[in-house]
C-alpha positions in Angstrom: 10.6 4.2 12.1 12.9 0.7 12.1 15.6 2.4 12.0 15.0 4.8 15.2 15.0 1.2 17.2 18.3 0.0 15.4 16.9 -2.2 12.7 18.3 -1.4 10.0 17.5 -4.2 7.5 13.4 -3.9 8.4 14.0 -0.4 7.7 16.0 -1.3 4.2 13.5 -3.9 3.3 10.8 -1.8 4.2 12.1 1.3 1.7 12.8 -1.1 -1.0 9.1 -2.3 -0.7 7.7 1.5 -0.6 10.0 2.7 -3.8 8.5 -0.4 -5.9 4.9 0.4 -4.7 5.4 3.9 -5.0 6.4 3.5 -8.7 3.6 1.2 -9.7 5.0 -2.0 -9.6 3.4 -5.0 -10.5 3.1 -8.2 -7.7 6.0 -10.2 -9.6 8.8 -7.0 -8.6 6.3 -6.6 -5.0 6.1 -10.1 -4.0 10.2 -10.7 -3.6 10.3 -7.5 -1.7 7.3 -8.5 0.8 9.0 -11.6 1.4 12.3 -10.1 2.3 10.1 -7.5 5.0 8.7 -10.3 6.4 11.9 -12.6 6.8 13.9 -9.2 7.9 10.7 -8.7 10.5 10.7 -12.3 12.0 13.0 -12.6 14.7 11.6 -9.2 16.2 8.2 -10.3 15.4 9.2 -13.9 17.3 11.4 -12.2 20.6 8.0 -9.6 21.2 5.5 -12.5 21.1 8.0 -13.5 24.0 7.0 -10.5 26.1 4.4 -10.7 28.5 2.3 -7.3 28.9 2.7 -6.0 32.4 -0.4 -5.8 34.1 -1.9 -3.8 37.2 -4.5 -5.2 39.3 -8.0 -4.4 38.0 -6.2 -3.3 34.6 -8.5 -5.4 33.1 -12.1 -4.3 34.4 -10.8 -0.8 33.2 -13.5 1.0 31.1 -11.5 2.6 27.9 -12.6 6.5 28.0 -14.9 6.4 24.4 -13.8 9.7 23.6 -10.3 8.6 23.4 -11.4 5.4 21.3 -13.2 7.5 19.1 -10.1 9.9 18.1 -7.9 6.3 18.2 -10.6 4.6 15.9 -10.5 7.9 13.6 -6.7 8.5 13.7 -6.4 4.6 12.5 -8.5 5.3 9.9 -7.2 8.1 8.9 -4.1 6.6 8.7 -4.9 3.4 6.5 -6.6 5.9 4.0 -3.3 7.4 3.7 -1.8 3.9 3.5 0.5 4.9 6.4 2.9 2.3 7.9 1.9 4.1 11.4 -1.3 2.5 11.4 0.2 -0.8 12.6 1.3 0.2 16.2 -2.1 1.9 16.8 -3.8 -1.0 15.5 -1.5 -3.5 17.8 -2.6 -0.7 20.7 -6.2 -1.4 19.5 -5.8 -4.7 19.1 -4.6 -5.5 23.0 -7.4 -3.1 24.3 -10.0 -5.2 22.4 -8.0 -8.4 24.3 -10.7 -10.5 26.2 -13.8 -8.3 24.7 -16.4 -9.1 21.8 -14.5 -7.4 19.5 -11.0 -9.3 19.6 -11.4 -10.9 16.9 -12.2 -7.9 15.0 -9.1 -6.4 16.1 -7.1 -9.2 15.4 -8.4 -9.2 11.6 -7.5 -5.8 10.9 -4.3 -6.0 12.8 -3.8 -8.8 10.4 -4.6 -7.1 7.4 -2.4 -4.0 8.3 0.5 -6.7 8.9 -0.7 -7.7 5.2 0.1 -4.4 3.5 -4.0 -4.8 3.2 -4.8 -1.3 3.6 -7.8 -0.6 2.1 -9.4 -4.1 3.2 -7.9 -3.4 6.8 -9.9 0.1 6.4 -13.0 -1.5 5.4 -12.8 -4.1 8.4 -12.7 -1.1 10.8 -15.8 0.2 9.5 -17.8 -2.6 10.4 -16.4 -2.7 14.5 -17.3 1.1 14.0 -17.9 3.9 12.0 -14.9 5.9 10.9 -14.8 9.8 10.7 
C-alpha cells in the first residue's frame, strides 16, 4: 500500500519487516527492522498530524448508521485475525469517529496497538468496546 502513495522506503521497510516475521524470526533480527518502519514512517506520520480534518456543520451531532459500524467493527476484526496491515486505516477511520465520544480512548488504544504490530492484543482490545463477529 506505501508504495501506491509514492513511499517507497515505508514500503521497503515494511517488506523487510514482513519477510523476517514471516520466516519466524526472533525479536533481536525483528527489532532493527521495526525501528527502521518506524523512522522510515515519521515524517509522514509528523506532516498528517499537521492536517486538520475538514469539517461540515453539525458533522459532529451525526449519529454513525450501527449497521455500518457493525460490518466496520467486524471487517477490523477480521482483519487483525489475519494480522493484515489494512487494519490500520480502518482503525484510524474508527478511531476519528469515536473522537469526542465515551469510547475515544478505546479507539485510541487499539489504534495504538495496531501502530504496534500488536495484533492479537489490538484484537482483544476491540472485543471489550464490542463484540466481534
Amino acid at each position: 500500500m506505501a508504495a501506491t502513495i509514492g513511499a517507497e522506503a515505508i514500503r521497503s521497510a515494511a517488506a523487510d519487516l514482513e519477510q523476517v516475521c514471516r520466516q519466524g524470526g526472533g525479536a533481536d533480527a525483528i527489532e532493527p527492522l521495526l525501528g527502521q518502519v518506524r523512522s522510515s514512517l515519521a515524517p509522514t506520520i509528523a506532516a498528517l498530524g499537521q492536517l486538520q480534518p475538514e469539517q461540515t456543520p453539525g458533522q459532529c451531532d451525526r449519529t454513525p448508521d450501527p449497521e455500518r459500524l457493525r460490518q466496520e467493527l467486524a471487517r477490523l476484526g477480521a482483519l487483525l485475525e489475519d494480522s493484515d496491515g489494512e487494519a490500520l486505516g480502518l482503525a484510524e477511520h474508527l478511531r476519528a469517529a469515536a473522537r469526542g465520544t465515551a469510547l475515544e480512548a478505546s479507539f485510541d488504544e487499539v489504534y495504538g496497538l495496531i501502530e504496534g504490530f500488536q495484533f492479537a492484543a489490538a484484537l482483544e482490545a476491540l472485543k471489550e468496546i464490542a463484540p466481534v463477529d
